[in-house]
N, C-alpha and C positions, 0 to 999 in steps of 0.2 A: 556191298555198300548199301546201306540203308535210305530213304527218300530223304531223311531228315539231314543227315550228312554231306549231303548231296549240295544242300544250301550256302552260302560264302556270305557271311556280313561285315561290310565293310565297315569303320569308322566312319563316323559326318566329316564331311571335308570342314576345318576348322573357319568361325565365324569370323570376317574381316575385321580386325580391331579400329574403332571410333578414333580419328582424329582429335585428339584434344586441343580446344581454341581455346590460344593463347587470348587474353584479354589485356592490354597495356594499359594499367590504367593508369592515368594520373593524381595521384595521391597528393603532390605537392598542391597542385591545382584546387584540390577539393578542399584542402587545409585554409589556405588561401582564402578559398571562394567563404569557406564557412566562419572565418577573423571578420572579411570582413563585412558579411552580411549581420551579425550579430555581436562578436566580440572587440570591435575596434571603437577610435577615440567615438566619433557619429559612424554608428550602425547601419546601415541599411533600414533595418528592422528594428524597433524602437524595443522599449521595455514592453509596454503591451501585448506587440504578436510574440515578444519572449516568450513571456507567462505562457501565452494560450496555445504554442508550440511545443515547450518545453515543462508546461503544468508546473513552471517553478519559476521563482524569479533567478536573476542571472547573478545574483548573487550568493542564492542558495547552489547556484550548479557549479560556479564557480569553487565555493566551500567543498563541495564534494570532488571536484576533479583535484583539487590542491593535497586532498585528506589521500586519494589514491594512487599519487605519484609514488609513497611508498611502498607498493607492491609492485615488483619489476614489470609486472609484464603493461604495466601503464606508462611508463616510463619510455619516451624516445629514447633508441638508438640504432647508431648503424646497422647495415645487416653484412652479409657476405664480401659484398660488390662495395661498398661504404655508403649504399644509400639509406637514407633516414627510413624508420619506420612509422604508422600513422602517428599521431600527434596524440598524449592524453584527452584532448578536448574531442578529437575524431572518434576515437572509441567509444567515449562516454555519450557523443553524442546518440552515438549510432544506436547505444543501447537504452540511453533514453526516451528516441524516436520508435523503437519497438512499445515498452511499455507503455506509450503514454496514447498511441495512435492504435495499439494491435496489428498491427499489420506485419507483413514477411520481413523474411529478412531482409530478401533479395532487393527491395526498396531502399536500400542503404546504397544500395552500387549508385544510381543515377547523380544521386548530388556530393554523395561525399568520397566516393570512388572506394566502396568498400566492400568484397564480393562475401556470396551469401554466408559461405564456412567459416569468415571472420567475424561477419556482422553477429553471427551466432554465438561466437566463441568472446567479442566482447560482452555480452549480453550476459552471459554464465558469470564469466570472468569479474563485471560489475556489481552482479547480486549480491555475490559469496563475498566481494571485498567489502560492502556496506554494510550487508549484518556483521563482517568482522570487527570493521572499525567504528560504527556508530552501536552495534549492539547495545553495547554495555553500557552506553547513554542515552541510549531510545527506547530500544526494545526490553523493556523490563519493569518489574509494578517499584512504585514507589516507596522508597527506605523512610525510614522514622523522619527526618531532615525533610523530604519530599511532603509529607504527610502534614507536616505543621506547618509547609509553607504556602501547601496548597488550600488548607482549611482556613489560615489566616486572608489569602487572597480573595477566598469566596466570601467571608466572613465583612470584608470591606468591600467587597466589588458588588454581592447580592446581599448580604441583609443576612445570610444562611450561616450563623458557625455551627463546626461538627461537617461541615457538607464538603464530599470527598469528589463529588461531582455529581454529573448527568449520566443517565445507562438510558440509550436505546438499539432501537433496531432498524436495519435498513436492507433492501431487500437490491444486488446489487446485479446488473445484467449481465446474461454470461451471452454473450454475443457470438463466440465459437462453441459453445456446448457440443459434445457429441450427438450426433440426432438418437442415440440406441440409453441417451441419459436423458431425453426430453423430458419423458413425465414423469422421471421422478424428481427432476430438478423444475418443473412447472406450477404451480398455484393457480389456480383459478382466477383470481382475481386480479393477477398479475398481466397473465398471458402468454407471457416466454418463459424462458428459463432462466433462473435467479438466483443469485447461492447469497443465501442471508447472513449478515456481519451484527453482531452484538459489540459494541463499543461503550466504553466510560470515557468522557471527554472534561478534562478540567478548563479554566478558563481562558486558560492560555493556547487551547486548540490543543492540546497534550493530550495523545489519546494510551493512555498507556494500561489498558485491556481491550482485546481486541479476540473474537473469536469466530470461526465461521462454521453455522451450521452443515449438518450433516443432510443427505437428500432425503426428501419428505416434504409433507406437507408443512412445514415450518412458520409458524408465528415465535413471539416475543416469548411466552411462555412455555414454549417445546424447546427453543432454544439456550432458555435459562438454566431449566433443568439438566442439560445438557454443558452448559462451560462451566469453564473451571473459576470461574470469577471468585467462588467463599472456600477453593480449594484451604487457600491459604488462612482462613478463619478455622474449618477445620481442621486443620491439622496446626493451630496454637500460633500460628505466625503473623497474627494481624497484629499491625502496629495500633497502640494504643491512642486514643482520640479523647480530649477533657474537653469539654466546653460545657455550660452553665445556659441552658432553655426553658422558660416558664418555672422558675426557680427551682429547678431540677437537675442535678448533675449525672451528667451522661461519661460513659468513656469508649462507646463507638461508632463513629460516623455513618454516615449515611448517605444514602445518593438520592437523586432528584428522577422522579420518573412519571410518566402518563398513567392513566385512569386501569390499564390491562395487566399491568403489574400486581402479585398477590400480596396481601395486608401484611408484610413483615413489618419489622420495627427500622431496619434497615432502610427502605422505601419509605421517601417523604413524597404524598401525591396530592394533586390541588384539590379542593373541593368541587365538585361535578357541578352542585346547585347551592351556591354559598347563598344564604338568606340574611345574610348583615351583612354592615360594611369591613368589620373587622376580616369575615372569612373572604368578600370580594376582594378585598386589599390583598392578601396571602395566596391566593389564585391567580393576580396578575403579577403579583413578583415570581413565584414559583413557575410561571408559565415563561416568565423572563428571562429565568435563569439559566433554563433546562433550552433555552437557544444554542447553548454553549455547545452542547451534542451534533444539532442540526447542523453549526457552522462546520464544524468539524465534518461533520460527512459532507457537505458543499465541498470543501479542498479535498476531498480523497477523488 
């Protein structure tokens, strides 16, 4: 017999299995609790801390819990045992209160009694139902119909026809960034990490192009070159635009933009140093206009 044979290895005596705690929670209670601190006749919480809890008003949340009762899994109902399952308004909350604060999941348990693999699972489950059912009215560039009613709106609201909107840029905080993405998601003049949004906003707060640069050193014009914004001029499918300026007949609009944007024809930009009053007049409307943008990234 050899030394090596000699040796005996045993198996590891097997790891004591973790108790799994049970957590009872009360769901009725949380249901309850969150009617009536916000959705009952007087509220607890007014419209106010709505908005600033909910980044919506209670009417918009409500429009959207209503739109995704018809996907089942938002939908009460019994389970096993006959007891109720959380409430459309509990889910939606819960996956509102993720988006609008960042925070975990597990912060769902304490007020609405909703533990973290749910809190999670409405959160997915919310996304996916909203780009399904508002996509196709939100999420999309503007048909012929859109086109003339948004040029007519600007046309009466700013002074501008032909004007399709505002294009800027905003530089927006990534406050979980991964630290091993810092600098390339960093700017200099920023200081943290930022991941920059390119948007056209019409007047109505309608922001319907939206793109988010890629990591780099990103401004307005790395950015441009980079979205897809004239995809659809290239490639034949811009909607046509007629309108009549400095007795000129034009047939494609144009958006409203700052000083850093390059001299297209597309691009209406103020005058830097208007020396009459004709050009100082057309620098404060134009500077007016292009608010429409800003507001727009105020609500995001």
């Amino acid at each position: 017999m050899t030394v090596a044979s000699s040796y005996r290895f045993d198996p590891p005596p097997p790891r004591p299995r973790k108790k799994r705690t049970v957590v009872r929670r009360d769901r009725e209670g949380g249901a309850e609790r969150l009617h009536r601190d916000y959705f009952s006749v007087e509220p607890v919480y007014g419209p106010q801390f709505f908005r600033r809890r909910f980044r919506m008003s209670r009417e918009l949340f409500l429009r959207i819990v209503n739109a995704l009762e018809v996907d089942p899994y938002f939908q009460q109902r019994p389970d096993a045992i006959g007891r109720l399952s959380f409430s459309p308004i509990q889910k939606c909350t819960a996956a509102v209160r993720q988006l609008a604060y960042g925070t975990a999941a597990d912060c769902c348990d304490k007020y609405l009694r909703i533990g973290e693999t749910t809190a999670l699972e409405c959160l997915k489950k919310f996304c996916k139902a909203v780009v399904r059912i508002f996509g196709g009215t939100y999420l999309r560039r503007p048909t012929t119909a859109d086109v003339q009613r948004i040029t007519a709106m600007h046309e009466a609201r700013h002074g501008f026809p032909g004007m399709l909107g505002s294009l800027d840029c905003m530089h927006w905080g990534w406050k979980n960034c991964p630290v091993a993405w810092h600098d390339a998601y960093t700017r200099g003049d920023q200081g943290e990490p930022t991941i920059i949004l390119e948007a056209v906003a019409s007047q109505d707060l309608w922001i319907w192009h939206a793109f988010f640069g890629v990591a780099g050193s990103n401004n307005d014009i790395n950015v441009l070159h980079q979205s897809t914004l004239f995809n659809y001029v290239l490639a034949g499918h811009e909607a046509a635009v007629h309108f009549l300026a400095n007795n000129s007949h034009h047939t494609r609009g144009y958006y409203l933009t700052d000083g850093i944007y390059p001299d297209w024809p597309v691009f209406v930009k103020s005058f830097q140093f208007p020396n009459d009053e004709k050009k100082r007049r057309f620098k404060v409307m134009q500077e007016a206009a292009r608010k429409d943008v800003e507001r727009a990234f105020g609500g995001v």
